[in-house]
VEXLUMLUM-703368 format. One record per residue (C-alpha): residue in one letter; x, y, z. Coordinates in pm, whole numbers, padded with zeros to 5 digits, always signed. Example, Ala and Ser with C-alpha at 12.3 -4.5 7.8 and 13.67 -1.06 7.14 Angstrom:
<atoms>
A+01230-00450+00780 S+01367-00106+00714 
</atoms>
This chain:
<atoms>
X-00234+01762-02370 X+00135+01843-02227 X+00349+01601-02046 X+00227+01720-01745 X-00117+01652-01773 X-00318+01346-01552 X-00574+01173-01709 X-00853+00990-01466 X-01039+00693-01603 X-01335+00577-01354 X-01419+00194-01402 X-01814+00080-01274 X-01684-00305-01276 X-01956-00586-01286 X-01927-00936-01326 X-01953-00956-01743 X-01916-00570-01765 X-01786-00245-01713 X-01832+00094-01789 X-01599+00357-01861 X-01571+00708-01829 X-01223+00970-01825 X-01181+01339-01747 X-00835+01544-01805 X-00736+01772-01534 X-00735+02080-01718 X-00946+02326-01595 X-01279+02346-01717 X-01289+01998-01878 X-01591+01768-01900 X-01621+01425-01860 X-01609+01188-02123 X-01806+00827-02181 X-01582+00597-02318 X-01784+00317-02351 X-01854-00056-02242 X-01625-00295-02205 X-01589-00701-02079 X-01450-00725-01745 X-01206-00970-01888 X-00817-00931-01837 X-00748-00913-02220 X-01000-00651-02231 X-00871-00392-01997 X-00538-00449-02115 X-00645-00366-02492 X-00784-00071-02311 X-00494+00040-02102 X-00301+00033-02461 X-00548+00235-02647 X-00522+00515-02383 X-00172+00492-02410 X-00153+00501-02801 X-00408+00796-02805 X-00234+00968-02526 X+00155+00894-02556 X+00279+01146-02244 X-00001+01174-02008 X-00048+00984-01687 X-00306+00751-01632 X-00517+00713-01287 X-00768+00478-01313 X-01037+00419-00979 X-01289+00167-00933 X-01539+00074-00649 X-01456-00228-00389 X-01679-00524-00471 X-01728-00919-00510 X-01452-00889-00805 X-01176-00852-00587 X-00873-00676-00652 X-00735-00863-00966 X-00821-00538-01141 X-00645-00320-00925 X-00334-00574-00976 X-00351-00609-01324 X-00357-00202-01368 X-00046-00156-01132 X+00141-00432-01281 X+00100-00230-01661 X+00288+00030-01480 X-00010+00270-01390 X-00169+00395-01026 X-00495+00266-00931 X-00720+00341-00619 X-00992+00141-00490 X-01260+00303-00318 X-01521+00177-00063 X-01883+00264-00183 X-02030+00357+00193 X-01705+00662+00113 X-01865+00778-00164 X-02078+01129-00086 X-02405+01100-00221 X-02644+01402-00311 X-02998+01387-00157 X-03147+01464-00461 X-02975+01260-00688 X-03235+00998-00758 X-03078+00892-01092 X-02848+00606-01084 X-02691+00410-01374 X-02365+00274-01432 X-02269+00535-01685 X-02293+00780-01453 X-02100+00630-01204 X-01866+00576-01395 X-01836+00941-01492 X-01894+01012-01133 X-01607+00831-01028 X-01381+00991-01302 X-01465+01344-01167 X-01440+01274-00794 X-01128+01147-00846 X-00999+01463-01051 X-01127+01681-00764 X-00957+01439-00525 X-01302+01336-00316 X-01244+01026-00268 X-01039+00834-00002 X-00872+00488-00146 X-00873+00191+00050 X-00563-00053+00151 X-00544-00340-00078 X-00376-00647+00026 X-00077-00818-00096 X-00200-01154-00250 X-00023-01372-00002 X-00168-01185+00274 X-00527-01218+00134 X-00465-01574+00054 X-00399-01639+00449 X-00730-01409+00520 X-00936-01632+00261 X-00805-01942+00485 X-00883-01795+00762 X-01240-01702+00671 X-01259-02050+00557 X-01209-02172+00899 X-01436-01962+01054 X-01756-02074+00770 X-01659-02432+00894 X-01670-02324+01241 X-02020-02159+01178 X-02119-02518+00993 X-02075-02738+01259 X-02212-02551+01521 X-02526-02509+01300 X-02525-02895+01241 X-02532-02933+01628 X-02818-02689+01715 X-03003-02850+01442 X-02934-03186+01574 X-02983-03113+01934 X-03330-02959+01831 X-03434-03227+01664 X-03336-03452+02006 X-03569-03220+02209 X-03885-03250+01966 X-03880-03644+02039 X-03701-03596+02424 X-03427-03723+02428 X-03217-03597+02674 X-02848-03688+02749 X-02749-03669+03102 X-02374-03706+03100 X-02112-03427+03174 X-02015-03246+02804 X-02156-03266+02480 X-01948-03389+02189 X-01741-03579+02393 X-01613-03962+02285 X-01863-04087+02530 X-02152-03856+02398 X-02093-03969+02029 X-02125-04319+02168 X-02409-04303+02299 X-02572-04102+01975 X-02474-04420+01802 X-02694-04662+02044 X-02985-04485+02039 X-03268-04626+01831 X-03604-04410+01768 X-03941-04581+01713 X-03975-04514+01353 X-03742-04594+01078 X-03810-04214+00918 X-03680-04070+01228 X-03369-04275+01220 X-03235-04191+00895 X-03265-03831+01007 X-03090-03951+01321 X-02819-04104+01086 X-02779-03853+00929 X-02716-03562+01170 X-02449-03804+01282 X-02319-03836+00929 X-02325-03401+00917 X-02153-03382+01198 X-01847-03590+01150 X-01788-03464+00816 X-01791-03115+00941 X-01553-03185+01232 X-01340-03374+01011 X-01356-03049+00753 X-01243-02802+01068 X-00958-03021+01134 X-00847-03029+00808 X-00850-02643+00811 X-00701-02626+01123 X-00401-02828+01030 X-00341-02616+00719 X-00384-02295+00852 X-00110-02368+01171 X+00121-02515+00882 X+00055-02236+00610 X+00054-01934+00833 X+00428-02048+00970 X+00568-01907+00614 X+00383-01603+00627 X+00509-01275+00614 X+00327-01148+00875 X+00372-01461+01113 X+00646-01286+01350 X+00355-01056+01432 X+00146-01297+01499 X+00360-01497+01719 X+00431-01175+01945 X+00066-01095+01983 X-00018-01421+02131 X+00201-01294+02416 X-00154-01084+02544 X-00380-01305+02714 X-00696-01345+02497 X-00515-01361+02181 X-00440-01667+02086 X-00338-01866+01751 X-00664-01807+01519 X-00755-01475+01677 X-00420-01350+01574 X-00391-01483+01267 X-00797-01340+01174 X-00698-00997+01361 X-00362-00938+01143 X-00493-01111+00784 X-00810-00889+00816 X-00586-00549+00911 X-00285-00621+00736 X+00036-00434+00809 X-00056-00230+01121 X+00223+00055+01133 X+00051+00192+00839 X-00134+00360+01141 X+00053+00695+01331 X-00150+00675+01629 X-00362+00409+01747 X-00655+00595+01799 X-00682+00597+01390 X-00674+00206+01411 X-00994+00216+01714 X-01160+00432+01479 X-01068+00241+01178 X-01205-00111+01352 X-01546+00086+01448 X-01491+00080+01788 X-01503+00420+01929 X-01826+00577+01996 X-02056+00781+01794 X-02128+01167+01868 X-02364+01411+01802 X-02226+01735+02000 X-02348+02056+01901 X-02277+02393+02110 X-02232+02326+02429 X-02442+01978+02433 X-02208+01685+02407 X-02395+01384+02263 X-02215+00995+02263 X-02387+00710+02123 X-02286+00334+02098 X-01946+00205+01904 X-01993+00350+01508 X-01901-00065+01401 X-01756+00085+01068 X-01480-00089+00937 X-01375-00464+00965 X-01653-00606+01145 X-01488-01001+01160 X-01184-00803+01327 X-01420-00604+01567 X-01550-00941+01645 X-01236-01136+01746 X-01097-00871+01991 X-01485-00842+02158 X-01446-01241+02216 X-01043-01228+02341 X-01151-00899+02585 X-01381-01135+02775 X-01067-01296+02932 X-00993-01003+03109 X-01284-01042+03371 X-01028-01251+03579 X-00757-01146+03777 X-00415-01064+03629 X-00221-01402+03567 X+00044-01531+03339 X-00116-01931+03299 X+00096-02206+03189 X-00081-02213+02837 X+00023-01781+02805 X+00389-01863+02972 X+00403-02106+02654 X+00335-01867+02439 X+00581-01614+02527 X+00848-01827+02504 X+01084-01700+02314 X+00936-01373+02229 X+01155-01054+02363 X+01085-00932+02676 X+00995-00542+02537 X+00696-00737+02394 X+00588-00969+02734 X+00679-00617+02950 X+00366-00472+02684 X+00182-00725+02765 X+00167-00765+03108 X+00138-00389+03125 X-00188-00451+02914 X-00309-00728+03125 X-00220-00524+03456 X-00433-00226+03330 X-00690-00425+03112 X-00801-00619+03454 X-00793-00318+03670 X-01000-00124+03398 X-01280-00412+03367 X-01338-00442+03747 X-01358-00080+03779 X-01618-00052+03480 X-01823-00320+03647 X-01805-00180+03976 X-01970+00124+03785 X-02259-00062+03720 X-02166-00061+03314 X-02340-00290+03142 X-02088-00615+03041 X-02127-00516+02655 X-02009-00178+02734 X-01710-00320+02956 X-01598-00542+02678 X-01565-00366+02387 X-01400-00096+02609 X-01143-00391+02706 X-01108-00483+02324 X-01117-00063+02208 X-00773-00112+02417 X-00618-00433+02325 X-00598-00337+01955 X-00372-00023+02082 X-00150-00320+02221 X-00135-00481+01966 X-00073-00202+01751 X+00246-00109+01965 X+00379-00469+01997 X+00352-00465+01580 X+00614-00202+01609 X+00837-00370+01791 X+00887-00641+01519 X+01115-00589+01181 X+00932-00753+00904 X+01142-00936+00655 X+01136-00730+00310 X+00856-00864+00033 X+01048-00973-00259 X+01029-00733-00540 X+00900-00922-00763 X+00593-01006-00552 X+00538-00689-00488 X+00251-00557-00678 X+00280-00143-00706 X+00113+00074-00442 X-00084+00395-00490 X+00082+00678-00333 X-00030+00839+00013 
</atoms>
C-alpha cells in the first residue's frame, strides 16, 4: 500500500464483543474479516497497534453503529490519533432482499459503505456536554417517577372513595390531611403508608436534582446560551438546559430549516407529478427535544406580554437578543390566533408554534461567543 492509501475498519460493537472487518480503497479490493475481539479498552487499543505495525503509512478510518455503548469508543479511537464516525442505524440503506443478517457481515458492511462514502456520521458530544444531558435526563426520569407515584396513589384513593375536596393537590394542607386519614383495614393502611412513604422520597429525589442541575449547569460551556434563550417566553430554566444538552452546539446548522428538519418537525411528503402530498411532522431526530419546544409553544395561546417572571429573565441579557425575542413572541402570538381562527386543530397549531421557536433559538445561539474548550478536553473531531 502507498502513503496515500486509506484503510476503513468497520466495528459491529456489543456489550462483551465486537466484530471486525477492513477494506483498502484501492480499486477493486474486497473486504476483509478480521476477526472477534472484546469490547474492552485494552483490546481495541492492542488492535489499533496491530493495524498500525502491519500497516506503518496508511490511514486508518474506523466506523461503528450508535448504540447503548456510548461513545467511549469513538473517544478512545480519536484520542490514539485516528478519525472515527459514528453512524445512526435507521441511516443505514438496507436491501429488500437482504434477509441475511449477522454481525460479520455488518461489520464488513460497514467497512465497505464507508469506503464508498454511504454513510452519513452523526454529532458526538463533548463529554461535559453529555454529562449535563445525562443530568438532565435524570431529572426528567424523576419527574416521570413521581407523577407515576401520584396517579397510582390517587387511584388507589378512588377504588375505596376517598375524595379530597380542598383547592390543589400536593399542597401542605393536602399532605396533612393524607396523614389523618385512617382506612378500615390494617392491609389497606400499610398501602396507604406507603404511597405516602413513595411520594416523599421521590419529591425529595427531584429536589435534589433540581438543586444540582441549577448549580452544575452555571459552569457549563454552553450556559451563556442557555441564559439568552430563556429571554423567549416558554423557555425557561430546564427546557433550555434539555433543548441545548440534547442539540448541542447549534451554529453547526447554516440555515435553520436543517435544524426543523433535524428535530422532526417539518412535515412529511409524498408529491409526485403534479400531485403534492403532506402528511403529519416526520418526528425523526431528537424526540425529548421535539418534546420540550411542543410543551414551551403552548404559552403562546395568550396575548403578547413581557410578565414579571420573563422581565427577570432578560435581565441582563443584550438587547439584540430581547429585540429577537419579542419579535418571536409578536409573530408567534399573531401566528397561533390566526391558525386557530382557521379552524386547525390545537396539535397542528402547536408544533407549528414550536417548528418556529427552534429557528429563534437557533438565531439567538448566534448571537453569543462561546468561550474556547480547552485543548486538552477536546477530544478530536471527524472532518465535515
Amino acid at each position: 500500500m502507498s502513503k496515500d492509501t486509506l484503510l476503513f475498519i468497520g466495528l459491529d460493537t456489543h456489550k462483551e464483543f465486537s466484530e471486525v472487518a477492513y477494506v483498502d480503497d484501492l480499486r477493486g479490493s474486497s473486504c476483509s474479516h478480521y476477526g472477534k475481539i472484546k469490547t474492552t479498552k485494552p483490546a481495541l487499543v492492542k488492535l489499533v497497534r496491530q493495524f498500525e505495525s502491519k500497516y506503518p503509512k496508511v490511514t486508518l478510518h474506523f466506523v461503528y453503529e450508535a448504540g447503548p455503548c456510548g461513545y467511549w469508543v469513538y473517544r478512545l479511537l480519536t484520542s490514539l490519533g485516528h478519525c472515527c464516525y459514528v453512524v445512526a442505524p435507521s441511516l443505514i440503506a438496507k436491501k429488500p432482499g437482504d434477509r441475511v443478517k449477522t454481525d460479520k457481515r455488518d461489520a464488513m458492511m460497514l467497512a465497505t459503505r464507508l469506503k464508498q462514502c454511504d454513510l452519513t456520521p452523526i454529532y458526538v458530544p463533548e463529554p461535559e456536554d453529555e454529562a449535563i444531558r445525562d443530568l438532565s435526563r435524570a431529572r426528567e426520569t424523576a419527574m416521570k417517577d413521581l407523577n407515576d407515584g401520584r396517579y397510582q396513589f390517587k387511584a388507589f384513593l378512588l377504588r375505596n372513595n376517598i375524595r379530597y375536596e380542598g383547592p390543589a393537590n400536593w399542597s401542605l394542607k393536602h399532605l396533612r390531611w393524607l396523614t389523618e386519614l385512617v382506612l378500615p383495614h390494617p392491609c389497606q393502611q400499610i398501602v396507604l403508608q406507603e404511597h405516602l412513604q413513595t411520594i416523599m422520597e421521590r419529591q425529595k429525589r427531584l429536589e435534589r436534582l433540581d438543586h444540582e442541575l441549577e448549580h452544575q449547569v452555571k459552569g457549563w460551556r454552553y450556559y451563556p446560551v442557555v441564559k439568552a434563550i430563556q429571554a423567549m417566553r416558554g423557555v425557561r430554566l430546564r427546557v433550555a438546559v434539555g433543548v441545548i444538552s440534547e442539540l448541542g452546539d447549534l451554529t453547526r446548522f447554516d440555515h435553520p430549516r436543517k435544524l426543523m428538519s433535524y428535530l422532526g418537525l417539518v412535515p412529511s411528503e409524498h408529491s409526485s407529478g403534479e400531485h403534492r402530498r403532506q402528511g403529519p411532522i416526520t418526528k425523526c431526530g431528537n424526540k425529548r427535544a421535539r418534546r420540550l419546544l411542543v410543551e414551551g409553544a403552548h404559552s403562546y395561546r395568550y396575548s403578547a406580554n413581557v410578565s414579571t417572571e420573563l422581565q427577570k429573565r432578560q435581565e441582563g441579557i443584550p438587547k439584540e437578543i430581547v429585540d429577537i425575542a419579542w419579535q418571536a413572541q409578536l409573530r408567534l402570538c399573531r401566528r397561533y390566533g390566526r391558525l386557530m381562527h382557521r379552524g386547525k386543530h390545537r396539535s397542528v397549531v402547536v408544533t407549528a408554534i414550536a417548528r418556529e421557536m427552534i429557528a429563534y433559538i437557533w438565531a439567538i445561539s448566534r448571537e453569543i461567543v462561546l468561550p474556547k474548550l480547552d485543548p486538552k478536553k477536546r477530544q478530536s473531531r471527524v472532518p465535515a
